[in-house]
N, CA, C and O atoms as CSV, one atom per row, in Angstrom:
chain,resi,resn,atom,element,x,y,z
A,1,UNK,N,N,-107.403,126.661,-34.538
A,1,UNK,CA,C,-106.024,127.071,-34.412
A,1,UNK,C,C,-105.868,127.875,-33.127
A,1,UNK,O,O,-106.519,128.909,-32.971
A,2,UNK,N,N,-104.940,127.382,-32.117
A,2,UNK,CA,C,-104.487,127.906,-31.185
A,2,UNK,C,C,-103.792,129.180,-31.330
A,2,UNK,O,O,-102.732,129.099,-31.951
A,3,UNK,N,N,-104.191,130.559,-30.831
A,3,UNK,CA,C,-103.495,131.900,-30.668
A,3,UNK,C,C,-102.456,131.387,-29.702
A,3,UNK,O,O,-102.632,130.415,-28.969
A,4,UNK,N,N,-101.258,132.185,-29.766
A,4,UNK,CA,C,-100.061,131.908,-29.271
A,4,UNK,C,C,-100.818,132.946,-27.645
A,4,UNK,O,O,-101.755,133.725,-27.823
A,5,UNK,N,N,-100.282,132.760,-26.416
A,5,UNK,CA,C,-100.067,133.353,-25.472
A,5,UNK,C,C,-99.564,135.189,-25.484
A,5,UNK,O,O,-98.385,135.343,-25.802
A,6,UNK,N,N,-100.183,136.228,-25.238
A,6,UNK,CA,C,-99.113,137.105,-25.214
A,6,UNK,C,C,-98.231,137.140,-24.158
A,6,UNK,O,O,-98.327,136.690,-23.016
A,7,UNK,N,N,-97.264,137.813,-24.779
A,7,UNK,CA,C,-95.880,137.616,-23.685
A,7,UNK,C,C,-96.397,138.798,-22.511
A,7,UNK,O,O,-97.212,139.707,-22.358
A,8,UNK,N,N,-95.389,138.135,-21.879
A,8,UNK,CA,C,-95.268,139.121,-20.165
A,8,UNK,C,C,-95.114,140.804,-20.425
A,8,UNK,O,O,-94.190,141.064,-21.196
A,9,UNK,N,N,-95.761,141.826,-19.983
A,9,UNK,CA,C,-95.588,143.126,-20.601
A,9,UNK,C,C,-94.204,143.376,-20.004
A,9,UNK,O,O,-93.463,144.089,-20.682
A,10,UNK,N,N,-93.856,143.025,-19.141
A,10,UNK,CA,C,-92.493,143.189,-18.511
A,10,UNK,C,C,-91.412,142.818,-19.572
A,10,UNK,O,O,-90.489,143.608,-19.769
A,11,UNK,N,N,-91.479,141.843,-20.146
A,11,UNK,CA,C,-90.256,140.696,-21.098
A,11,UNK,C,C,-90.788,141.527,-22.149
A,11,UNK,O,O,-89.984,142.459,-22.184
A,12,UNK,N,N,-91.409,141.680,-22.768
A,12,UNK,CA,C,-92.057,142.357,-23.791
A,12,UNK,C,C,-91.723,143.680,-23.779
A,12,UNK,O,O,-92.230,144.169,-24.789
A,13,UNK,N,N,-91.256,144.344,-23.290
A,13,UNK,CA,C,-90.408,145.574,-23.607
A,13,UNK,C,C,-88.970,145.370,-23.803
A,13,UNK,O,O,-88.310,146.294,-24.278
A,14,UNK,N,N,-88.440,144.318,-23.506
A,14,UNK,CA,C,-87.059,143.607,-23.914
A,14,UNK,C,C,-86.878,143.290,-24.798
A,14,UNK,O,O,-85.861,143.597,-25.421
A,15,UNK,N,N,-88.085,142.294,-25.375
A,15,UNK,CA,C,-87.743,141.919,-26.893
A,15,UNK,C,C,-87.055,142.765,-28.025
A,15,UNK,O,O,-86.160,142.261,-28.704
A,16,UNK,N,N,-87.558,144.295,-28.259
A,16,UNK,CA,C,-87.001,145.023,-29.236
A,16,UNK,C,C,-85.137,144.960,-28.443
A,16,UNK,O,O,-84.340,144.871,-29.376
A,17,UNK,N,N,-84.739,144.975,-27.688
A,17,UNK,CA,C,-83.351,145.220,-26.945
A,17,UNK,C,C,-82.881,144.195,-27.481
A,17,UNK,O,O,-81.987,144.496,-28.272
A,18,UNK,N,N,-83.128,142.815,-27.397
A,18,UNK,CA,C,-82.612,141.416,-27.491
A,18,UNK,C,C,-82.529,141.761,-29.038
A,18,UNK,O,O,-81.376,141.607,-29.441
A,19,UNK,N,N,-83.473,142.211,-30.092
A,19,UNK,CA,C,-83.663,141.810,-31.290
A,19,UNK,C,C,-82.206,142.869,-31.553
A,19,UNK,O,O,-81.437,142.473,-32.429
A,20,UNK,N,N,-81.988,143.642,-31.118
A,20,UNK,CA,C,-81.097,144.982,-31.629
A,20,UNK,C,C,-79.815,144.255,-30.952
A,20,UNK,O,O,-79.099,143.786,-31.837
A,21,UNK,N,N,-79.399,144.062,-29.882
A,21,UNK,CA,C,-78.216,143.088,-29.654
A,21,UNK,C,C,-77.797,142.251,-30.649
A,21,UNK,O,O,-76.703,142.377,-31.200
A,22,UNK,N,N,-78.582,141.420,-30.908
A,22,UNK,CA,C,-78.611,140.316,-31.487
A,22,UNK,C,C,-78.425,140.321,-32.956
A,22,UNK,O,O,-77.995,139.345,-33.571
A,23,UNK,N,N,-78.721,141.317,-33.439
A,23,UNK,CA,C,-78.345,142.258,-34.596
A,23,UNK,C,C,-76.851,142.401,-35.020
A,23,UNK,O,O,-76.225,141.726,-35.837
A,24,UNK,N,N,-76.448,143.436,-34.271
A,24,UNK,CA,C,-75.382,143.785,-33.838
A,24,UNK,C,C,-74.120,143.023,-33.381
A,24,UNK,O,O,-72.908,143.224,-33.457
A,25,UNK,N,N,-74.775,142.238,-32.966
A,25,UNK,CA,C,-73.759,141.049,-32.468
A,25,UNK,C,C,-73.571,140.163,-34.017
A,25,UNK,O,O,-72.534,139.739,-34.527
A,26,UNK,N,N,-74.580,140.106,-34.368
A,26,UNK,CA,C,-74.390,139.178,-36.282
A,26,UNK,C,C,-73.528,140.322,-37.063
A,26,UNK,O,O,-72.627,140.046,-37.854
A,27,UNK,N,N,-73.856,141.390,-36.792
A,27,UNK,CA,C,-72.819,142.433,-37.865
A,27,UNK,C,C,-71.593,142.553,-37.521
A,27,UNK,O,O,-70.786,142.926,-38.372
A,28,UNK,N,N,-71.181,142.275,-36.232
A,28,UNK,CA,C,-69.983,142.642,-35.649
A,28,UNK,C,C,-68.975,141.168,-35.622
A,28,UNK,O,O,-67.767,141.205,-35.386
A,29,UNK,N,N,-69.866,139.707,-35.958
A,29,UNK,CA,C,-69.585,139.102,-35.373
A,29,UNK,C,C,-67.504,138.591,-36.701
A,29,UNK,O,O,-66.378,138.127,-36.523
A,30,UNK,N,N,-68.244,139.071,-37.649
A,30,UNK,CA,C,-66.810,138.847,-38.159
A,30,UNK,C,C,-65.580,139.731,-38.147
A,30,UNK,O,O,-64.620,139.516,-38.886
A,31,UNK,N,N,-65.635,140.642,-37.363
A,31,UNK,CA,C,-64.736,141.605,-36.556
A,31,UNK,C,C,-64.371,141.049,-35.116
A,31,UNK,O,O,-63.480,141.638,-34.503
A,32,UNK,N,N,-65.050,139.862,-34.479
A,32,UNK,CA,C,-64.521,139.800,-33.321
A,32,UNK,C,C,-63.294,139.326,-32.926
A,32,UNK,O,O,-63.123,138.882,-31.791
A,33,UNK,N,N,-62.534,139.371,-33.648
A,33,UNK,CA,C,-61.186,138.782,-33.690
A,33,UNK,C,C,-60.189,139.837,-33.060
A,33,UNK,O,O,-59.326,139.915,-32.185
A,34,UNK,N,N,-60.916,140.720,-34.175
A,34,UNK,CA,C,-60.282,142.495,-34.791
A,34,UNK,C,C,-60.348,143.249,-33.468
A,34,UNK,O,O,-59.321,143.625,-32.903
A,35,UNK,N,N,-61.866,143.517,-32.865
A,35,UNK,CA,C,-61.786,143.975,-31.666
A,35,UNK,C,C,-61.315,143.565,-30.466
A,35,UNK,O,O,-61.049,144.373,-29.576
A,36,UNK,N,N,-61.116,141.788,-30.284
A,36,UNK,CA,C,-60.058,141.892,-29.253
A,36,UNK,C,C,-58.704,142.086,-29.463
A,36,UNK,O,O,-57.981,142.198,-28.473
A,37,UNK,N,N,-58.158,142.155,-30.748
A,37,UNK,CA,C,-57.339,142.703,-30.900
A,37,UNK,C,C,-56.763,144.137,-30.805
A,37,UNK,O,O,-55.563,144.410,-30.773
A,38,UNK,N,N,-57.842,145.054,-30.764
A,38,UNK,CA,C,-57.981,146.297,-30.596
A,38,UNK,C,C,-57.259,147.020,-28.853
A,38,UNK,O,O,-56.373,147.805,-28.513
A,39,UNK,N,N,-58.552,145.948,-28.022
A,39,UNK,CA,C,-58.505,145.717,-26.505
A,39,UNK,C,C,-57.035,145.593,-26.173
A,39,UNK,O,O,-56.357,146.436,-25.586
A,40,UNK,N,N,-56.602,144.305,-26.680
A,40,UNK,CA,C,-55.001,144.166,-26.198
A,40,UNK,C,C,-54.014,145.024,-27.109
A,40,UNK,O,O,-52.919,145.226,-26.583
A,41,UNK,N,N,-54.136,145.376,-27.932
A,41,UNK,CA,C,-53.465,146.506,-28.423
A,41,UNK,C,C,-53.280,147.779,-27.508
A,41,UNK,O,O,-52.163,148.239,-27.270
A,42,UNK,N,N,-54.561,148.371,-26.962
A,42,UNK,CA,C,-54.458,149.400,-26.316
A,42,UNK,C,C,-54.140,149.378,-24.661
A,42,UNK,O,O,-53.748,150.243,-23.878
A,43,UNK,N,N,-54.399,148.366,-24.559
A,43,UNK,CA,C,-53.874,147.536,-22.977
A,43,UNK,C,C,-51.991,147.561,-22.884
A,43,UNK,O,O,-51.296,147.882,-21.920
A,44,UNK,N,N,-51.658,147.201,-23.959
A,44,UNK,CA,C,-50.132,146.946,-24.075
A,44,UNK,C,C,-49.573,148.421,-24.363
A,44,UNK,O,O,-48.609,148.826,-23.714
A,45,UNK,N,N,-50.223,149.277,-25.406
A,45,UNK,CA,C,-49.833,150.974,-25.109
A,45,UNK,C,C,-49.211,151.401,-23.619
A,45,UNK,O,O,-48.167,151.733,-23.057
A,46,UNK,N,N,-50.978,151.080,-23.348
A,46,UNK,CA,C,-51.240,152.048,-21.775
A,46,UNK,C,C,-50.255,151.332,-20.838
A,46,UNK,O,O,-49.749,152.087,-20.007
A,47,UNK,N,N,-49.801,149.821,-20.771
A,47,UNK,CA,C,-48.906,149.229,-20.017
A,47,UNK,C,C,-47.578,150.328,-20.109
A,47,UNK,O,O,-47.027,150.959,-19.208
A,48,UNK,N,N,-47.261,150.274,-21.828
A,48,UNK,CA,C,-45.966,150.873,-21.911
A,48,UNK,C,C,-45.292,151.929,-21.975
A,48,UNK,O,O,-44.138,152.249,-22.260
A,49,UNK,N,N,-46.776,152.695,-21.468
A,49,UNK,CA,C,-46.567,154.228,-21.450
A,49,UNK,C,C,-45.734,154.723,-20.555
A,49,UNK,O,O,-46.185,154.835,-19.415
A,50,UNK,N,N,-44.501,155.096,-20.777
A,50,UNK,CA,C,-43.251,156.219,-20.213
A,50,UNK,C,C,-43.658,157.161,-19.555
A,50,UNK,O,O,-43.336,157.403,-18.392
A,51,UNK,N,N,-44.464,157.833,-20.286
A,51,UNK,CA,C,-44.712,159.540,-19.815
A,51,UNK,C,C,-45.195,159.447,-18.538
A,51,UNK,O,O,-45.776,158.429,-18.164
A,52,UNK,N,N,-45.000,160.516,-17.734
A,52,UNK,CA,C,-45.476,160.813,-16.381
A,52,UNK,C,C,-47.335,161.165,-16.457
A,52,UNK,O,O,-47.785,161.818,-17.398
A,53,UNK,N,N,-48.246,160.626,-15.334
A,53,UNK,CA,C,-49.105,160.670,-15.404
A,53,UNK,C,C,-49.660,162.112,-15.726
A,53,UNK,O,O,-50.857,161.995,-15.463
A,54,UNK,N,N,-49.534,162.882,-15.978
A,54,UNK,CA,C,-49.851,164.448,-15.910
A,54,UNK,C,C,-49.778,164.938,-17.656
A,54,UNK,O,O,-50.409,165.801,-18.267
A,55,UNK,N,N,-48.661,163.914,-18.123
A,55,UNK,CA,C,-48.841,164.621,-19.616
A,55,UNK,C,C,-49.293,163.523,-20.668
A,55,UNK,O,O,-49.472,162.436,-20.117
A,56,UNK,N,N,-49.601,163.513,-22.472
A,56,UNK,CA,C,-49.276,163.027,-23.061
A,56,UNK,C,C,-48.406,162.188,-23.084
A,56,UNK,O,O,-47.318,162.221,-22.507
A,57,UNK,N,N,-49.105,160.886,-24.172
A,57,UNK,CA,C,-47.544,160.163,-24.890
A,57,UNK,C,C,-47.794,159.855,-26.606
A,57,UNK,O,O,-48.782,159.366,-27.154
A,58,UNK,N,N,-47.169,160.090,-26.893
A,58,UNK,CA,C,-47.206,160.214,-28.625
A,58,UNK,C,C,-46.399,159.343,-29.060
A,58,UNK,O,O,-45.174,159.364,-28.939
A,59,UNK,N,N,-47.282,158.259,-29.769
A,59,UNK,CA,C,-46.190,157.097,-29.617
A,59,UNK,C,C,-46.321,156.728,-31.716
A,59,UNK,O,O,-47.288,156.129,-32.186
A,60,UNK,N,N,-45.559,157.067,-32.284
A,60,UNK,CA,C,-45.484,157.077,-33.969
A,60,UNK,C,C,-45.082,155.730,-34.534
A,60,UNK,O,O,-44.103,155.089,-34.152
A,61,UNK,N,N,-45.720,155.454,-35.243
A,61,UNK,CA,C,-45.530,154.352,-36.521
A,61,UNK,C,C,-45.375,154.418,-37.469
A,61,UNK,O,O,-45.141,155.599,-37.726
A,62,UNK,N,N,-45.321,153.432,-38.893
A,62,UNK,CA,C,-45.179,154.018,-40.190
A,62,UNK,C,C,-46.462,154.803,-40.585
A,62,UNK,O,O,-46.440,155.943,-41.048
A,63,UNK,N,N,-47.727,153.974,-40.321
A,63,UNK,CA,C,-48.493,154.657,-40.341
A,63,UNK,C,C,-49.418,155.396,-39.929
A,63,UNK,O,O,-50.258,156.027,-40.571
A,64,UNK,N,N,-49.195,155.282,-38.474
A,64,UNK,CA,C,-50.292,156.084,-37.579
A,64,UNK,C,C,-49.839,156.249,-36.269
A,64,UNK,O,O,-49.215,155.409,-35.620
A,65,UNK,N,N,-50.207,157.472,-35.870
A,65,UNK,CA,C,-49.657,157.781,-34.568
A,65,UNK,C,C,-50.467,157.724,-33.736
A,65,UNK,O,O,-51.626,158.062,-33.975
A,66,UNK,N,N,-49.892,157.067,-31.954
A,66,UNK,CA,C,-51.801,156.925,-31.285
A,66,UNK,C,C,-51.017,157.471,-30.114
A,66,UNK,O,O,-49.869,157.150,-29.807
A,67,UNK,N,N,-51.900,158.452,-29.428
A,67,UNK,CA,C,-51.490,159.735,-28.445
A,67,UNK,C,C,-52.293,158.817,-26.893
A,67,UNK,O,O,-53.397,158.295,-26.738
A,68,UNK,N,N,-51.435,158.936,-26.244
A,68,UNK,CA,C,-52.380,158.631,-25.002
A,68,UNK,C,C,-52.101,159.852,-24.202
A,68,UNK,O,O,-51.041,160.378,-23.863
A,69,UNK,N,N,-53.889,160.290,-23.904
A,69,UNK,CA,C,-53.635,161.759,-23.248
A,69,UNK,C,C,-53.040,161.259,-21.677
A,69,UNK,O,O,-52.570,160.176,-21.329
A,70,UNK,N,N,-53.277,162.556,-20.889
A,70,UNK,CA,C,-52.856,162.352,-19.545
A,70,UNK,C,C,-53.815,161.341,-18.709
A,70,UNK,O,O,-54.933,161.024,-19.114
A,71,UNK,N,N,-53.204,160.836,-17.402
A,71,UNK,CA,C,-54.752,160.039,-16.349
A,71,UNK,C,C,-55.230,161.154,-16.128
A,71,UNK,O,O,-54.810,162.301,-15.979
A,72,UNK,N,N,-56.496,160.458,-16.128
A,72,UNK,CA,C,-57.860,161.143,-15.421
A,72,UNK,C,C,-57.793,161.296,-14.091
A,72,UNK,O,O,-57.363,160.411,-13.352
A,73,UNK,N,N,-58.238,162.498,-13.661
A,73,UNK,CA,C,-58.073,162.716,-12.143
A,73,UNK,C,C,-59.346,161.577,-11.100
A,73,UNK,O,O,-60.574,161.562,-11.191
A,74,UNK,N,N,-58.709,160.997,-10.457
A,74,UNK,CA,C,-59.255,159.734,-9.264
A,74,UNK,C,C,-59.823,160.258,-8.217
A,74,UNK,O,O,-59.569,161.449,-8.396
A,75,UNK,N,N,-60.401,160.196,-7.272
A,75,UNK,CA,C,-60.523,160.693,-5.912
A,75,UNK,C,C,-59.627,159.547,-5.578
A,75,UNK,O,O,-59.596,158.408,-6.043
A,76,UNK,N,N,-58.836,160.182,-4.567
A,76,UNK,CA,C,-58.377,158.908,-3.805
A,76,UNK,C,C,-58.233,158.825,-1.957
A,76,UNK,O,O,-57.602,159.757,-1.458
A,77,UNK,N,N,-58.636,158.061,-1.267
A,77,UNK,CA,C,-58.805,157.937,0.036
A,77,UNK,C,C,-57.241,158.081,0.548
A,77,UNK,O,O,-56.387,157.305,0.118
A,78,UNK,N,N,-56.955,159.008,1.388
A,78,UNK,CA,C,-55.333,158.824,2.321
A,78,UNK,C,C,-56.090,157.946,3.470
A,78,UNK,O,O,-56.636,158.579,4.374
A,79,UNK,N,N,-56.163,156.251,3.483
A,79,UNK,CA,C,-56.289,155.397,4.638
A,79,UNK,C,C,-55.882,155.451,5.787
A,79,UNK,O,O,-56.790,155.474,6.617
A,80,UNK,N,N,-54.939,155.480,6.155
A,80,UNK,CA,C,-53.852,155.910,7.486
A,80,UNK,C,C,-54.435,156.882,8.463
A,80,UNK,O,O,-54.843,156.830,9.624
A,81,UNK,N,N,-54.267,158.121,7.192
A,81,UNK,CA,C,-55.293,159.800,7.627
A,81,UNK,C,C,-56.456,159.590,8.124
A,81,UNK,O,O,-56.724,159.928,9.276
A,82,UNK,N,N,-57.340,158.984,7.301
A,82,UNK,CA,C,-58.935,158.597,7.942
A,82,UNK,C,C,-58.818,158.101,9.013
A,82,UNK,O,O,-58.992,158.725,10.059
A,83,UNK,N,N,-58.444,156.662,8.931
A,83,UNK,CA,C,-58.340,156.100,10.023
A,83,UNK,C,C,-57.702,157.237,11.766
A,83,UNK,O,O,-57.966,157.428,12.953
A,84,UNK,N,N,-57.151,157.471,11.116
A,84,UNK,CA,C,-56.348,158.344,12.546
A,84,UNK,C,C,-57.617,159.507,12.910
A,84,UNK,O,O,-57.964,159.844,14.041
A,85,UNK,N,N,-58.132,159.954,11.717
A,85,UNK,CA,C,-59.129,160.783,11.864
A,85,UNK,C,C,-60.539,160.860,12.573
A,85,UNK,O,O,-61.083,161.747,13.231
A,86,UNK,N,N,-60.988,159.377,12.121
A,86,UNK,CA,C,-61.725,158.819,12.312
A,86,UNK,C,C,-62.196,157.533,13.615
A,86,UNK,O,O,-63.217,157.301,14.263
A,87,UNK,N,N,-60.929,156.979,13.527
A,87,UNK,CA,C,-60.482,155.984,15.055
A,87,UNK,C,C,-60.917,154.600,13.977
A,87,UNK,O,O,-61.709,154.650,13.036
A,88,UNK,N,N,-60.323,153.693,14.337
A,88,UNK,CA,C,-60.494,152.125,13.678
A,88,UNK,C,C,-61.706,151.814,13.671
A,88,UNK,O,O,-62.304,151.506,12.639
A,89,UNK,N,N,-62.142,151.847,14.626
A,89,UNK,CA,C,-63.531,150.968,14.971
A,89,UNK,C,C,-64.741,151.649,14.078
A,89,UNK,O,O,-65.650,151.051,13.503
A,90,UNK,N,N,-64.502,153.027,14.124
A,90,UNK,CA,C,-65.668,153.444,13.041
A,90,UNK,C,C,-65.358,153.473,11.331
A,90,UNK,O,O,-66.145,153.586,10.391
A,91,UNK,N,N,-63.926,153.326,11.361
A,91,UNK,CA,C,-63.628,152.689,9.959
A,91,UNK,C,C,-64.136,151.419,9.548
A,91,UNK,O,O,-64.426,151.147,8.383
A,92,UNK,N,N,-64.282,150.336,10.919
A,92,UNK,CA,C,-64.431,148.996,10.286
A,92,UNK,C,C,-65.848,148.934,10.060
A,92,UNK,O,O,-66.270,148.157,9.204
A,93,UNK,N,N,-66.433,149.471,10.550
A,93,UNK,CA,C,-67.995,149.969,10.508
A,93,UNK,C,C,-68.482,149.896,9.312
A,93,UNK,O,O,-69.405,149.145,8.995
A,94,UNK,N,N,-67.932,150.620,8.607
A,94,UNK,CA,C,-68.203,150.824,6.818
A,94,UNK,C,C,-67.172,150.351,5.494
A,94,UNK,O,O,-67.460,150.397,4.298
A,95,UNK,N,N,-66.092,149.961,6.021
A,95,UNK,CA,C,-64.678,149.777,4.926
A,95,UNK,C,C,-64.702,148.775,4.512
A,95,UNK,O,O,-65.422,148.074,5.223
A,96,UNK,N,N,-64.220,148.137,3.542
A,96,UNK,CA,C,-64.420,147.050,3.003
A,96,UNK,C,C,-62.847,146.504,2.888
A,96,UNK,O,O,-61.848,147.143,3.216
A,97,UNK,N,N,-62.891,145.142,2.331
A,97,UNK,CA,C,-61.871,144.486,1.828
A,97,UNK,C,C,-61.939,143.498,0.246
A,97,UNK,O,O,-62.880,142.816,-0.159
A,98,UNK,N,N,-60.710,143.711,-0.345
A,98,UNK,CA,C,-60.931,143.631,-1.832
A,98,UNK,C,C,-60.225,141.855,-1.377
A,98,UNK,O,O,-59.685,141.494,-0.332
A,99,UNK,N,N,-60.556,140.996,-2.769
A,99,UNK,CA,C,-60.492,139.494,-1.920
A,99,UNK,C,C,-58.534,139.503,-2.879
A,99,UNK,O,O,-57.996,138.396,-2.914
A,100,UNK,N,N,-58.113,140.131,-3.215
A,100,UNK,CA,C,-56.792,140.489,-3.661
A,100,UNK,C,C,-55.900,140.635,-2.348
A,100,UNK,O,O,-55.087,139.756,-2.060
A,101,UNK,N,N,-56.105,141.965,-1.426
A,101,UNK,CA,C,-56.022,142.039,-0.549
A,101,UNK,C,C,-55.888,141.645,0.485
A,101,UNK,O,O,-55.068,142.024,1.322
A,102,UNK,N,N,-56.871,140.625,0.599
A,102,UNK,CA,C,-57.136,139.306,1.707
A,102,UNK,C,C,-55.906,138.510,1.096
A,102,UNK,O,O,-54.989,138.118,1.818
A,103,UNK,N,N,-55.931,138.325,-0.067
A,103,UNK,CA,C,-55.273,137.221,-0.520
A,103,UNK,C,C,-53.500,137.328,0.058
A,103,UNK,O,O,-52.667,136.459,0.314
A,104,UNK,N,N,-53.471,138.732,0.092
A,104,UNK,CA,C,-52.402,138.580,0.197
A,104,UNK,C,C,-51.694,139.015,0.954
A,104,UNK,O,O,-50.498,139.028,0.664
A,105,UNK,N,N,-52.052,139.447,1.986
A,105,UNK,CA,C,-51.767,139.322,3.497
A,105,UNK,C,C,-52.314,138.507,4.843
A,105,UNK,O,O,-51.926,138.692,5.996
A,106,UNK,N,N,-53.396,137.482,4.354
A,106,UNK,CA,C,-54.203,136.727,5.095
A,106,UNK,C,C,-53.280,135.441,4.976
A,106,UNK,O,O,-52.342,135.462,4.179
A,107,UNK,N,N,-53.528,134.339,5.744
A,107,UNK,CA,C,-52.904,133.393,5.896
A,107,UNK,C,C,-54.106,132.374,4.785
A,107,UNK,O,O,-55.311,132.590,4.911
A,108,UNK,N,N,-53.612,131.323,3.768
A,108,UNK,CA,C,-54.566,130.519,3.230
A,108,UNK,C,C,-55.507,129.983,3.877
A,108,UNK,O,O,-56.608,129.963,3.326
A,109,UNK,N,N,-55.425,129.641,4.658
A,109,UNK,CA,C,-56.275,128.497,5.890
A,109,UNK,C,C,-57.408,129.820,6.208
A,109,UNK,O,O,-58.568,129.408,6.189
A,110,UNK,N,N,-57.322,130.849,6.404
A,110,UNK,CA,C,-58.362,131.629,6.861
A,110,UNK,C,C,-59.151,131.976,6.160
A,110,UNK,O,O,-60.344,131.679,6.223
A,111,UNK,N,N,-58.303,133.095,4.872
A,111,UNK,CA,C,-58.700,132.864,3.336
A,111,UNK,C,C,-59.951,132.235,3.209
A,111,UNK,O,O,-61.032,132.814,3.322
A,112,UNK,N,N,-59.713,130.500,2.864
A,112,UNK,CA,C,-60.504,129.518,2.631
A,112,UNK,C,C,-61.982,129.459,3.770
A,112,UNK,O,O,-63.160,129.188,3.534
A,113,UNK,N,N,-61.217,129.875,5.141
A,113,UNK,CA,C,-62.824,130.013,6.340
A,113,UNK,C,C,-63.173,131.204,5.654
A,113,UNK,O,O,-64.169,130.857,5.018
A,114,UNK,N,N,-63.005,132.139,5.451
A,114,UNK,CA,C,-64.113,133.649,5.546
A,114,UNK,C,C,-64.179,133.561,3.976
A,114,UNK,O,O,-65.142,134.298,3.768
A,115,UNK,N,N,-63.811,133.176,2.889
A,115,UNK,CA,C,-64.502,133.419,1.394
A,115,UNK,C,C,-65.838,132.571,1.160
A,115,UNK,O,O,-65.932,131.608,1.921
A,116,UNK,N,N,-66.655,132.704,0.456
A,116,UNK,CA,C,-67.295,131.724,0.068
A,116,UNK,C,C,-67.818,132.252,-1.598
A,116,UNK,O,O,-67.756,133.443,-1.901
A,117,UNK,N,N,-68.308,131.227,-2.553
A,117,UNK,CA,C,-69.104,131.839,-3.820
A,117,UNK,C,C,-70.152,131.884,-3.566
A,117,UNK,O,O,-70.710,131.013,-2.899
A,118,UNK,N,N,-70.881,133.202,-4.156
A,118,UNK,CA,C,-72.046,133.190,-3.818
A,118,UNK,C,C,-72.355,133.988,-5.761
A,118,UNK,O,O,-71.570,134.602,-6.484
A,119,UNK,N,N,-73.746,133.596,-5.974
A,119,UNK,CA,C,-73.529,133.794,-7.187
A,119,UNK,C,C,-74.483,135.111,-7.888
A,119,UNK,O,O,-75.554,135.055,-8.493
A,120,UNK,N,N,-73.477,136.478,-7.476
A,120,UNK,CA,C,-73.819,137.731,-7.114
A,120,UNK,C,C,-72.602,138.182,-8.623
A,120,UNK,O,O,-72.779,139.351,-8.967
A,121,UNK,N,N,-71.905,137.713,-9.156
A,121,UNK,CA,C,-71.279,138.516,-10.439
A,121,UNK,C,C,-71.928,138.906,-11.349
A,121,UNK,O,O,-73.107,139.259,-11.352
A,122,UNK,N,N,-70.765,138.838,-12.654
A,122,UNK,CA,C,-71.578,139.691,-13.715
A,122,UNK,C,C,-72.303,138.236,-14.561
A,122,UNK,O,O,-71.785,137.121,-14.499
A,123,UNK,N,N,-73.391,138.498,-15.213
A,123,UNK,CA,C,-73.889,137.616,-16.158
A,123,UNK,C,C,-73.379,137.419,-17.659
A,123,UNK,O,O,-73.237,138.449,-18.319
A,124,UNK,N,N,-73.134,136.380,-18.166
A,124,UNK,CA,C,-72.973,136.289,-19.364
A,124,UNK,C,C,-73.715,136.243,-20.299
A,124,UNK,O,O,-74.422,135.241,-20.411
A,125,UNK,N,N,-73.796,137.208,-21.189
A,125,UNK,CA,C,-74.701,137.185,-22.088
A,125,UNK,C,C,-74.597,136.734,-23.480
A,125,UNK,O,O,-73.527,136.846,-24.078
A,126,UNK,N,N,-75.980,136.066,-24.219
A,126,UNK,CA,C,-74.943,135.585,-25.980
A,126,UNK,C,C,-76.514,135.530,-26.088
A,126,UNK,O,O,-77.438,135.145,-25.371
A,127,UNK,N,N,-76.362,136.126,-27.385
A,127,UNK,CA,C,-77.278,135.955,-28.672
A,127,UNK,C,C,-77.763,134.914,-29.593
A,127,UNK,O,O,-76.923,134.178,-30.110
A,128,UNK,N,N,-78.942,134.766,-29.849
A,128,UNK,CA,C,-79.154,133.549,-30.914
A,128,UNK,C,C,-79.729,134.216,-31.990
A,128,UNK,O,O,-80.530,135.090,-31.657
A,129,UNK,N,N,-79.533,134.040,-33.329
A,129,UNK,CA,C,-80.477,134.125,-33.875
A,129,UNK,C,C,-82.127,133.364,-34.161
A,129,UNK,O,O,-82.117,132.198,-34.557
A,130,UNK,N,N,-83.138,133.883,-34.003
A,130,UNK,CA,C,-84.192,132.677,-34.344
A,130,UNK,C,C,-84.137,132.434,-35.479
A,130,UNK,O,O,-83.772,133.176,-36.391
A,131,UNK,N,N,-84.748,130.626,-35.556
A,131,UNK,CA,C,-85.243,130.058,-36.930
A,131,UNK,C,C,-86.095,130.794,-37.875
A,131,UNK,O,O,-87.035,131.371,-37.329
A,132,UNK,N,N,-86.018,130.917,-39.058
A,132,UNK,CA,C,-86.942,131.442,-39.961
A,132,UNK,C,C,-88.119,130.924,-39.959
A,132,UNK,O,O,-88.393,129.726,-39.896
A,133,UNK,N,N,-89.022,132.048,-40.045
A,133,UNK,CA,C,-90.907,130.968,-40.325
A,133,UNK,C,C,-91.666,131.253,-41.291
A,133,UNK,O,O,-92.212,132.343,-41.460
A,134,UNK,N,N,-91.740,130.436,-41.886
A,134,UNK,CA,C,-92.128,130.752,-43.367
A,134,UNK,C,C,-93.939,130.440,-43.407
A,134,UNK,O,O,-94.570,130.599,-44.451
């Protein structure tokens, strides 16, 4: 009888991670309806929130009331300022451009020359359970 291979010590500290995902993902999995429902629930709040960024909004139902506190304080760049501060050329040095941005002050035709995919995003991940071995 052939001994199985041991696994890679590298992958082999993953396994307990995968087994606990994978878990979790089976316990949760008949709620997943519920929790994206949750997501766009609180997406459509925060859309419809009135209040000025600085305070509360207390928004009541028959049965439950859901408070959205104030925004969180941002750092935020004054662009213009830097730039003037700084001079263009050492802005372009380091600044970036969001492809939103491009999109929408760039002409299509150029757009299409300077984008390309390159396959640097996020990964998708999904769970299996294994077969039983009896």
């Amino acid at each position: 009888m052939a001994t199985p291979k041991p696994a890679k010590p590298v992958l082999a500290q993953f396994g307990p991670l995968a087994d606990e995902l994978g878990a979790l993902t089976k316990e949760l999995a008949p709620f997943a309806q519920k929790l994206s429902r949750i997501e766009a629930l609180k997406k459509a709040l925060r859309a419809g929130c009135t209040a000025p960024a600085t305070e509360q909004w207390t928004v009541e139902g028959a049965h439950f009331v859901a408070v959205l506190g104030p925004c969180a304080n941002q750092r935020v760049i004054d662009v213009k300022l830097l730039v003037k501060k700084i001079g263009a050329v050492m802005f372009a040095s380091f600044s970036g451009c969001t492809l939103k941005d491009l999109e929408q002050h760039v002409a299509p035709a150029i757009v299409a020359a300077v984008v390309t995919d390159e396959p640097n995003g996020s990964r998708s991940l999904k769970t299996f359970e294994k077969a039983a071995t009896i």
